[in-house]
N, C-alpha and C positions, 0 to 999 in steps of 0.2 A: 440461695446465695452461698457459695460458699466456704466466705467469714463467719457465716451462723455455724455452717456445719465445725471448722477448724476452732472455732471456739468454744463452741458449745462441748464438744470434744475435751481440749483442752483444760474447762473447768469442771468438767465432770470428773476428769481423771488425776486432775494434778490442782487443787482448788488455791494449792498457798501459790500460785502463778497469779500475777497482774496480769492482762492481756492489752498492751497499749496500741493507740493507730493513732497519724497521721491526723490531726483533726481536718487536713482540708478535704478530707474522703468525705464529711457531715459539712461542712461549711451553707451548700448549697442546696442540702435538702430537708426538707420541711419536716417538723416535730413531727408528724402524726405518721410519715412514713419510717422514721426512724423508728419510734414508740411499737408500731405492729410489726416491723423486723425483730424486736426483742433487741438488737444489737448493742443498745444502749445498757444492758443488764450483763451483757459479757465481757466490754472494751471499755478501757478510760480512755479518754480523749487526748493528743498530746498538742497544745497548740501550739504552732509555731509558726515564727517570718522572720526573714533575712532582711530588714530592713530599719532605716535611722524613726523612722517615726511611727510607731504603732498603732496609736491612736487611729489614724487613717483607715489602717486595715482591719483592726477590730471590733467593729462597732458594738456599744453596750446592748443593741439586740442578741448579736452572739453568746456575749454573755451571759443575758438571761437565758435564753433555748438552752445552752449546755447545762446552767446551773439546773434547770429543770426536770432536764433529762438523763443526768451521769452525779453517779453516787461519788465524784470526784473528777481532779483535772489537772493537768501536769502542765506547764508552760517550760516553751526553750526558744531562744533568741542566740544571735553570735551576735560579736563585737568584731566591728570590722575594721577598728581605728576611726581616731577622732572623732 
């Protein structure tokens, strides 16, 4: 894959770099495939949704899988009015 290679790269060579993604790239796939990519030890996850009510969209399963698997987590959201 490669995310592993440009990252692994990345923190080999430059460590004080965060390397952040997209979390909806992990959304849909399962701990143990993420866990044997290593990917989770390169990228923080950054969550995000355009949307008035979040709850909806991010169920506290998500949140446990991420807490489990990322040494950290960024969230970003817009304000769309009202």
């Amino acid at each position: 894959m490669i995310i592993i290679i440009i990252s692994g790269y990345v923190k080999n060579n430059y460590p004080m770099v965060e390397i952040m993604m997209w979390d909806d790239m992990f959304r849909s796939v399962n701990m143990a495939d993420i866990e044997k990519s290593k990917v989770n030890r390169l990228v923080t996850p950054v969550v995000w949704k355009y949307t008035r009510d979040l709850t909806k969209v991010f169920r506290p399963d998500m949140w446990t899988k991420y807490g489990k698997l990322f040494h950290s987590i960024w969230f970003g959201s817009a304000f769309k009015g009202r």
